[in-house]
C-alpha positions as CSV (number, residue, x, y, z in Angstrom):
1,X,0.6,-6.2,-21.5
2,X,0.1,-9.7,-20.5
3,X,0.3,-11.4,-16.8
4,X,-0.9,-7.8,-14.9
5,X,-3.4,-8.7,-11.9
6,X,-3.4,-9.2,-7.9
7,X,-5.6,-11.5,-6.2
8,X,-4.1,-12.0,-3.0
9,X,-2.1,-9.6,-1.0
10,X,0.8,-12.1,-0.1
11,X,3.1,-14.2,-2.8
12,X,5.5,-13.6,-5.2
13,X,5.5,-9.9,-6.6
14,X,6.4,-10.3,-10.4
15,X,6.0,-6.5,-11.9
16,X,5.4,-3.3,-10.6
17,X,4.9,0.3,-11.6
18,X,7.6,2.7,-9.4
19,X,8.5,5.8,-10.0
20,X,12.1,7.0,-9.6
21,X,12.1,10.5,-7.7
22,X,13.8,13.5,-9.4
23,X,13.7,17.2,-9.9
24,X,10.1,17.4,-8.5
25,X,11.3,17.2,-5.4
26,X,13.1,21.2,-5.3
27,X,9.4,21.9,-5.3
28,X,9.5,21.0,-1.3
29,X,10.5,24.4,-0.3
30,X,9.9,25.7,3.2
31,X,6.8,28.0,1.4
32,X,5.4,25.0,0.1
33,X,5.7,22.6,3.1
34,X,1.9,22.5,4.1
35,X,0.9,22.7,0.2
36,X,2.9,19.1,-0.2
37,X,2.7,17.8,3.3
38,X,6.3,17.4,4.3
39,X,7.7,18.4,7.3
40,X,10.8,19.6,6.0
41,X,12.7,20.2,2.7
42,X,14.1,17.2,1.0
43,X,17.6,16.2,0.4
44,X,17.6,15.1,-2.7
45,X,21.0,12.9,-3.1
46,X,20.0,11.3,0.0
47,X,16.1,10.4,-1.0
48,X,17.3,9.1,-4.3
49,X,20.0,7.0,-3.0
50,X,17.8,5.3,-0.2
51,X,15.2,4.6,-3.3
52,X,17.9,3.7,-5.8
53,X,19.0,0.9,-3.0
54,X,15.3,-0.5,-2.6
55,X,15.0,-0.6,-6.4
56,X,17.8,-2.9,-6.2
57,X,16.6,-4.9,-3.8
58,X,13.3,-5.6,-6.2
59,X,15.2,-6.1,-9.1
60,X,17.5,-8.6,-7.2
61,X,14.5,-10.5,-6.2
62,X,13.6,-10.9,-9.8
63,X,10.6,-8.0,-9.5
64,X,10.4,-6.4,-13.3
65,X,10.4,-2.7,-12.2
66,X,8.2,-0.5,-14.8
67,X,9.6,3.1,-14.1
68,X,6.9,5.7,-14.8
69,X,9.0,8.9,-16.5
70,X,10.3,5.7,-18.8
71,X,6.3,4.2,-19.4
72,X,5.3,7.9,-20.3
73,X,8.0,8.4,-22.3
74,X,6.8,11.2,-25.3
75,X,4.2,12.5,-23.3
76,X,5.6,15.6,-22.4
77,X,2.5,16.9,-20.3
78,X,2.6,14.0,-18.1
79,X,6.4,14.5,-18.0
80,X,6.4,18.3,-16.8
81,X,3.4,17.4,-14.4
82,X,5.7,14.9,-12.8
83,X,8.5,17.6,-12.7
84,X,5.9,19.7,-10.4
85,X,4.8,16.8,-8.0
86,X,7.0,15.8,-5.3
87,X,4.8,13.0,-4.1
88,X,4.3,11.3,-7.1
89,X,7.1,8.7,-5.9
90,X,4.1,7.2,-4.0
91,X,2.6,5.5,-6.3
92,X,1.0,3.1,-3.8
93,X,-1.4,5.2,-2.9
94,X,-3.1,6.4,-6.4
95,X,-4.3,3.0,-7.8
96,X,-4.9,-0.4,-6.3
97,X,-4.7,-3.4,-8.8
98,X,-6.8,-6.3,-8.7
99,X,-7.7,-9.7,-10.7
100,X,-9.8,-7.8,-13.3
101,X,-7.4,-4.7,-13.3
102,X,-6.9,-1.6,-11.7
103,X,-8.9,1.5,-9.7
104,X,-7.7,4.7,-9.5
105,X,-7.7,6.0,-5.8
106,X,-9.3,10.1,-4.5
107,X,-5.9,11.6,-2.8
108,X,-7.5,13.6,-0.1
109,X,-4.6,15.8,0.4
110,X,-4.8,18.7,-1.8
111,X,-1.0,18.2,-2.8
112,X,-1.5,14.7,-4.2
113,X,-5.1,15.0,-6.1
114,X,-4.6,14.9,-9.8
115,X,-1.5,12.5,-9.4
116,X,-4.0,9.2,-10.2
117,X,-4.4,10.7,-13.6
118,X,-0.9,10.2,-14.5
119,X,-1.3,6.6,-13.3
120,X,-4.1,6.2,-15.7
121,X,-2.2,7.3,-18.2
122,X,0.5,4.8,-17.7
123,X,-2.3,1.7,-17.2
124,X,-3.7,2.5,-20.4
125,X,0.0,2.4,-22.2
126,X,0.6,-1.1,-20.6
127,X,-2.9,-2.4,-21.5
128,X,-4.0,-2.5,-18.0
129,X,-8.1,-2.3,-17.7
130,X,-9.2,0.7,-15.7
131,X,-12.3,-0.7,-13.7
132,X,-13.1,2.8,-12.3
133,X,-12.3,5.5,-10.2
134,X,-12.9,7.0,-6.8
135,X,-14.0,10.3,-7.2
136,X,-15.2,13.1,-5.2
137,X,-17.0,13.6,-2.9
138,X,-15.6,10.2,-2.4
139,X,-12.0,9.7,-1.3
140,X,-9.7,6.8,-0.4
141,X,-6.4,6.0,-1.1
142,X,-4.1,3.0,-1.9
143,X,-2.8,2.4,1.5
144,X,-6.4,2.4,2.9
145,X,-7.2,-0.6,0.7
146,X,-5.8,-4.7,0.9
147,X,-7.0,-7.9,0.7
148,X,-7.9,-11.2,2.8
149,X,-7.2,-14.0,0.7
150,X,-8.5,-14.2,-2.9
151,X,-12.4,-13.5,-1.9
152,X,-12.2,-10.1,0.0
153,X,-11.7,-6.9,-0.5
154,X,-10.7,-4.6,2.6
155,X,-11.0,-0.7,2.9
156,X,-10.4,1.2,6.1
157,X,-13.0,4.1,7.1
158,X,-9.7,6.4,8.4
159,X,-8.1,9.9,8.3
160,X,-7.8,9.4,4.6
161,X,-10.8,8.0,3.6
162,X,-14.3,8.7,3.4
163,X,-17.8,6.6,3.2
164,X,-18.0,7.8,-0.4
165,X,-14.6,6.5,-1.0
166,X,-15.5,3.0,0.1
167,X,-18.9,2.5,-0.9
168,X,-17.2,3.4,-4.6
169,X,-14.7,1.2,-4.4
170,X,-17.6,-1.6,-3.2
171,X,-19.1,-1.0,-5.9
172,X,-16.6,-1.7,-9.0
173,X,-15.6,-4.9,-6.9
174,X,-18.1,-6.5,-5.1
175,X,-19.3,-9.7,-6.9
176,X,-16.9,-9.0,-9.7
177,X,-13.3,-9.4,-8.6
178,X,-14.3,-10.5,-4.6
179,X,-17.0,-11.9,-2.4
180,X,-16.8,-10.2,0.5
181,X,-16.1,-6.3,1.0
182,X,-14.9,-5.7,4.2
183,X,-15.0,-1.4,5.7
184,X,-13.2,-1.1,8.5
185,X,-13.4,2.0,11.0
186,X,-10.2,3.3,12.5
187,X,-10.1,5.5,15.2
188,X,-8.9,9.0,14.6
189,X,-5.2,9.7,14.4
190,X,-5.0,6.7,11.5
191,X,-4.2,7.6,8.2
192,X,-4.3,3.8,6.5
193,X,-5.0,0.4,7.3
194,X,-1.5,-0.6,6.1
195,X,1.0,0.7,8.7
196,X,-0.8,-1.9,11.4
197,X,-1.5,-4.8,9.3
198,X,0.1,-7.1,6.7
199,X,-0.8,-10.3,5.4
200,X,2.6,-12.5,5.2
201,X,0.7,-15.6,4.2
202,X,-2.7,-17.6,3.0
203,X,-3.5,-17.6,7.0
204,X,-0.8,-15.3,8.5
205,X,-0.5,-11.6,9.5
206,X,1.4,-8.9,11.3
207,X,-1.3,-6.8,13.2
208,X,-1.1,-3.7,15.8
209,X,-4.5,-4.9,17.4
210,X,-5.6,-1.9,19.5
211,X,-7.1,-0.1,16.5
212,X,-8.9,-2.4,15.8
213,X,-10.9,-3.0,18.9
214,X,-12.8,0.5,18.9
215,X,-15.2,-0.2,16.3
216,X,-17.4,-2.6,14.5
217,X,-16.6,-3.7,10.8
218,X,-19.1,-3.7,8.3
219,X,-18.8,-7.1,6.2
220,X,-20.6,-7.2,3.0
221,X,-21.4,-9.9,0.5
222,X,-22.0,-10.4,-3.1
223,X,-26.0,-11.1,-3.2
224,X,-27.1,-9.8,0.2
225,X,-28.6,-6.2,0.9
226,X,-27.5,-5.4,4.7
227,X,-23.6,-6.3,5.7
228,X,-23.2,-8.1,8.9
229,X,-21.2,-6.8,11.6
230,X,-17.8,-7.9,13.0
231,X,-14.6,-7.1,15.1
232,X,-11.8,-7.3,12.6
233,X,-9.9,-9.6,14.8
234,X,-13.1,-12.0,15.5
235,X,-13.2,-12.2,11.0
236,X,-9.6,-13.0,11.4
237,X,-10.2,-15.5,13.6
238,X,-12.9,-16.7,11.6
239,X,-10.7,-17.7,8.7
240,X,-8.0,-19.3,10.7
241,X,-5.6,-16.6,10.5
242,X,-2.5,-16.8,13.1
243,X,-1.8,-13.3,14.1
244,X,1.8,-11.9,14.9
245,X,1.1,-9.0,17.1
246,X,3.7,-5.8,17.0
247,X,4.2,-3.4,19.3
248,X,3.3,0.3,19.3
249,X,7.2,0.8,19.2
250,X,7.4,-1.9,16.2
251,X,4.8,-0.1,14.4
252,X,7.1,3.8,14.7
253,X,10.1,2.1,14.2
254,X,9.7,-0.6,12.1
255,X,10.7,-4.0,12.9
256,X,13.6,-5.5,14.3
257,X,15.8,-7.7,12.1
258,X,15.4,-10.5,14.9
259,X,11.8,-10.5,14.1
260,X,12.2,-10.8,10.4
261,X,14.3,-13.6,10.7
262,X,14.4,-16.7,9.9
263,X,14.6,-17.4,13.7
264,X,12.0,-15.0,14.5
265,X,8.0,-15.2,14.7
266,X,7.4,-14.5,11.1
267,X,10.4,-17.0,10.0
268,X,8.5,-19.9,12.7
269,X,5.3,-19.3,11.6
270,X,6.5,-19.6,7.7
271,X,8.9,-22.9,8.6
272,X,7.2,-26.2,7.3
273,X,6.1,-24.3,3.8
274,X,9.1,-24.2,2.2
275,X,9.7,-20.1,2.4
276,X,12.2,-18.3,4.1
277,X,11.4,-14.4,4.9
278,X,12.4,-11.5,2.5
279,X,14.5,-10.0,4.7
280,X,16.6,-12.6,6.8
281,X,18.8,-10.1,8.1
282,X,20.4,-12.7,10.6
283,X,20.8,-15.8,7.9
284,X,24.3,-16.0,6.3
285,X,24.1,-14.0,3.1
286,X,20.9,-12.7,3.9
287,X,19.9,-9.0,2.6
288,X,21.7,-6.1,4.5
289,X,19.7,-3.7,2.9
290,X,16.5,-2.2,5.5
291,X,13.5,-4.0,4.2
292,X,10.5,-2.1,3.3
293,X,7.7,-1.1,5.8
294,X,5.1,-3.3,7.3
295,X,2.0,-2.8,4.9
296,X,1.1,-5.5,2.8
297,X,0.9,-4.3,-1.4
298,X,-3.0,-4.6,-2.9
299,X,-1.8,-1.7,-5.6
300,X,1.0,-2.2,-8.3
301,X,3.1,-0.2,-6.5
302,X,5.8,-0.7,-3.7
303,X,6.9,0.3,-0.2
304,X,8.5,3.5,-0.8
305,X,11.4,4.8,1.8
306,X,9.8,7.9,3.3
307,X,11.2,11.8,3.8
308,X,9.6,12.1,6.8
309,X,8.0,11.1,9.8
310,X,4.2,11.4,10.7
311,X,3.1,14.0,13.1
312,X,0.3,11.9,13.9
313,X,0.1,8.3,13.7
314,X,4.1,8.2,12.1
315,X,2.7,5.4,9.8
316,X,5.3,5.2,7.0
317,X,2.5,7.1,4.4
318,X,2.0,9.9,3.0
């Protein structure tokens, strides 16, 4: 496969691996529950119809969807393991893609380790490079990781990742794909980094800011020994970013089309450059479908519409 690759975490998405939910999830049964970390059994019809109508709202954008049952198609181990894992339709979180190619996250939840393999599988069918792997003691997973324009790598110290995790991930990418490698701590209760920031633009984000003001970020560069030390907002503000805060009731609920719009903060902040927000919900003939979730996409996969709310932080992760 030709054209695979991310370098920045905004722009035009072009192809994608998804995977379509199916008979796995019967397996979320109210004995299994903790083992798959659901709150509740799933209705099937209903999950499938909400992710059949955000499938078409990426092909009607143009995205080339790469279904995963239809990339492993002959492999029938990797097609009965799929049959068994109900949370395999978050494919975001078990490889993040960059420039050079892609690394396969370390679920840390017992129910999802195992599930990257089945991504590597499909990589190595497209002719996608594998550039490494997290593994344990190390975890971290695709919603923990994103990036600040083209020369830095981000990975949040949260819930769902570990100083193992990150240093790993430093390691396949600092000097090769970025410059910088930026760890940030979250305070406890925080499963990702991408349910309370999104880069919309080259200088533009969405960000739930009181996270981010507990600890000090360690900011590493290609060539020097010892990171330096910086508030995430301060590096933000360092590179000229404008900031679009949300709310804590944005960040549970999602935002409000009036936000989204064309009229709203992101649509202002994008006017002048030629681009009109994904989901205009307010513009004539804009989309009427709910768009997906805050997080920005660093992996090859998409925002996923969820089964469940968090007991936790209700980020929209799993």
């Amino acid at each position: 496969m030709t054209g695979f690759g991310v370098r920045t975490a905004y722009g035009s998405l072009k192809r994608v691996v998804m995977h379509r939910p199916g008979p796995e999830l019967d397996r979320v049964t109210a004995e299994t529950l903790k083992e798959f970390n659901f709150e509740r059994p799933v209705h099937r019809e209903s999950f499938v119809a909400d992710y059949d109508a955000m499938l078409r709202l990426f092909r009607g954008h143009g995205v080339e969807t790469l279904l995963l049952r239809e990339i492993l198609a002959g492999d029938q181990d990797a097609l009965g393991y799929l049959d068994h894992r109900p949370n395999m339709t978050y494919t975001r979180d078990l490889a993040a893609v960059f420039s050079r190619g892609a690394v396969l996250m370390g679920p840390w939840l017992k129910g999802r380790r195992g599930d990257q393999h089945m991504m590597a599988r499909a990589f190595q069918r497209l002719g996608v490079p594998i550039l490494g792997a997290i593994e344990p003691p190390g975890y971290l997973e695709g919603g923990g990781v994103t990036l600040i324009g083209e020369d830095t790598a981000v990975a949040s110290l949260c819930d769902r990742a570990n100083e193992e995790g990150t240093r790993a991930l430093r390691e396949i990418l600092l000097g090769k794909d970025v410059r910088y490698f930026l760890e940030v701590p979250l305070p406890f209760g925080h499963i990702h980094i991408d349910g309370i920031f999104m880069v919309l633009d080259e200088k533009l984000s969405l960000i739930h800011e009181d996270p981010f003001r507990v600890f000090p970020c360690r900011l590493y560069e290609a060539g020097r020994a010892e990171p330096r030390h910086v508030l995430f907002r301060e590096f933000l503000d360092q590179r000229g970013f404008t900031c679009i805060p949300i709310t804590l009731e944005e960040r549970l609920g999602g935002p409000s089309p009036r936000q989204l719009s064309w009229t709203g903060p992101v649509g202002r902040a994008l006017h002048g450059k030629g681009r009109r927000p994904l989901h205009d919900l307010s513009a004539p003939g804009g989309l009427r479908q709910p768009g997906p979730r805050l997080p920005g996409r660093t992996s090859c996969s998409p925002p996923i519409p969820r089964a469940r709310s968090r007991t936790s932080s209700r980020q929209a992760d799993r």
